[in-house]
ROSE-4610 file (N, C-alpha, C; in Angstrom, 1 decimal, always signed):
// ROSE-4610
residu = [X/X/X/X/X/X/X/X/X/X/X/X/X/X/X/X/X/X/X/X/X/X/X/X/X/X/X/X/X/X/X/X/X/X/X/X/X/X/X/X/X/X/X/X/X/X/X/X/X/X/X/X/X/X/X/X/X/X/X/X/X/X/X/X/X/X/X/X/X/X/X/X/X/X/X/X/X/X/X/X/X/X/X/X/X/X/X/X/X/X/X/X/X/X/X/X/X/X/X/X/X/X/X/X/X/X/X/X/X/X/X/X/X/X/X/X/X/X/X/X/X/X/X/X/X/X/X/X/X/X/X/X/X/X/X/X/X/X/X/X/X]
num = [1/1/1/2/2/2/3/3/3/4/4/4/5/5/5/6/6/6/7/7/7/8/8/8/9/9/9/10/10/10/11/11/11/12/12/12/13/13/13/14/14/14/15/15/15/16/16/16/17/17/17/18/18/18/19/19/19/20/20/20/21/21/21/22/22/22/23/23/23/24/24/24/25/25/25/26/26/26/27/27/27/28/28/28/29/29/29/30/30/30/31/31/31/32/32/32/33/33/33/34/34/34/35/35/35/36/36/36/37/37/37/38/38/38/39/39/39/40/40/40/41/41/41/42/42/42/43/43/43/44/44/44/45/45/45/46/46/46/47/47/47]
x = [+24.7/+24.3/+25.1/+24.4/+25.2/+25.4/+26.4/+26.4/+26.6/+26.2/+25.9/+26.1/+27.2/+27.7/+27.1/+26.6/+26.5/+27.6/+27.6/+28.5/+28.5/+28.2/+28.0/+29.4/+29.6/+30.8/+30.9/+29.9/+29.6/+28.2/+28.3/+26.5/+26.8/+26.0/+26.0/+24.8/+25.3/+24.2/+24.7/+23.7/+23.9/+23.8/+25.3/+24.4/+24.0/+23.4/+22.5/+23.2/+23.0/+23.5/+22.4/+22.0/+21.0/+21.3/+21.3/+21.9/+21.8/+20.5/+20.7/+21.4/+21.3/+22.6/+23.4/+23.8/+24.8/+25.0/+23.9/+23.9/+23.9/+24.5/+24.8/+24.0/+23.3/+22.6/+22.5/+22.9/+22.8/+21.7/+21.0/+20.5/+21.0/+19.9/+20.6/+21.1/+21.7/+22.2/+21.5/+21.4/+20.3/+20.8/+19.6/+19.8/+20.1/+21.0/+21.6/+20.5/+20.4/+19.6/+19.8/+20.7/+21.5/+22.5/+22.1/+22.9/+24.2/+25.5/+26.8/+26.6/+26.8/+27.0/+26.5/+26.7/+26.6/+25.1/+24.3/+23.3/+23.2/+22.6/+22.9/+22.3/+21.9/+20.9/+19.8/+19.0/+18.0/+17.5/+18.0/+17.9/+17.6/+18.4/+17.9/+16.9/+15.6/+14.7/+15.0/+14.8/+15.0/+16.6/+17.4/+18.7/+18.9]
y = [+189.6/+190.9/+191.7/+192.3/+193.1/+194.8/+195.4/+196.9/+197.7/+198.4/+199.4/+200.7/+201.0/+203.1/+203.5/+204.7/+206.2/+207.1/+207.4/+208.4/+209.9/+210.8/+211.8/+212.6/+212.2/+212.3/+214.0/+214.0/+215.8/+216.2/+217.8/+218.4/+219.3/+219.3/+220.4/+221.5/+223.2/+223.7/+224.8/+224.8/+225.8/+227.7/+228.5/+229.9/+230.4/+231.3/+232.2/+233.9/+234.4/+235.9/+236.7/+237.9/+239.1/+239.6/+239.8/+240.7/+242.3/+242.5/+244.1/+244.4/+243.8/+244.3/+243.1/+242.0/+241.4/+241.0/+240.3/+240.0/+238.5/+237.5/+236.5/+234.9/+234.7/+233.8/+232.5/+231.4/+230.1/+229.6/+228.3/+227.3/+227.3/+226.8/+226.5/+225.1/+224.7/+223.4/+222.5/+221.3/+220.6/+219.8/+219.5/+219.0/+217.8/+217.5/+216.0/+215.1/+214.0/+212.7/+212.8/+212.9/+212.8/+213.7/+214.5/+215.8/+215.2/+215.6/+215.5/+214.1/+212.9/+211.8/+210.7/+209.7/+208.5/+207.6/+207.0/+206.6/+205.4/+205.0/+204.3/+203.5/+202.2/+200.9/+201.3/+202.8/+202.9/+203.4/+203.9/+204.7/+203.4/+202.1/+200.6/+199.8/+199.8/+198.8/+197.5/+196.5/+195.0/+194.6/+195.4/+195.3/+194.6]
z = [-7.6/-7.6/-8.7/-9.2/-10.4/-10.0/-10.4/-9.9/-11.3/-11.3/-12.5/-12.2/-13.1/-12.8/-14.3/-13.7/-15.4/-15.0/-16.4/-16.0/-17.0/-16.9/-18.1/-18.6/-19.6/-20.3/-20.5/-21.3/-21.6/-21.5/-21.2/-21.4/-22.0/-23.1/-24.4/-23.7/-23.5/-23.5/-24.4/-25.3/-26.6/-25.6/-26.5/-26.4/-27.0/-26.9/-27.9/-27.4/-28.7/-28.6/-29.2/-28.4/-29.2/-29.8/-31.3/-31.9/-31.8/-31.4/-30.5/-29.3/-28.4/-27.0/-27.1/-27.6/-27.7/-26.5/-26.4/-24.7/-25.1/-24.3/-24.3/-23.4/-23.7/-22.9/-23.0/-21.9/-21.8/-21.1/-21.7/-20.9/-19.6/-18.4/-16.5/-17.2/-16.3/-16.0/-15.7/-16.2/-16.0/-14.5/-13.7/-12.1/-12.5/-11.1/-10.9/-10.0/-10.5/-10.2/-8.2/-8.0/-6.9/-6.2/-5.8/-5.4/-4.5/-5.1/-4.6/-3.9/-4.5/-3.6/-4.6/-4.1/-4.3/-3.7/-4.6/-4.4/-3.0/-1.8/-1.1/-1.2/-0.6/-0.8/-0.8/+0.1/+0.0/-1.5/-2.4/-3.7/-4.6/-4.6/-5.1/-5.0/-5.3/-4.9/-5.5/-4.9/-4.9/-4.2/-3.7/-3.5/-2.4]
């Protein structure tokens, strides 16, 4: 059996500034595959 980790080094989310109110705005954060945790046998099909 083979086991396999990802891992996300970095997430680039660009800002942007309005140049009339100089208001400052980012991209959300892109969602996680797997919220807080670790994938269990059921998440693996063929395992």
């Amino acid at each position: 059996m083979l086991s396999a980790a990802l891992k996300v080094i970095r997430t680039i989310r660009e800002k942007y500034v309005c140049m009339k109110c100089d208001c400052i705005v980012q991209a959300a954060a892109p969602s996680h595959p797997i919220e807080r945790g670790s994938p269990g046998k059921a998440c693996w099909p063929g395992c």
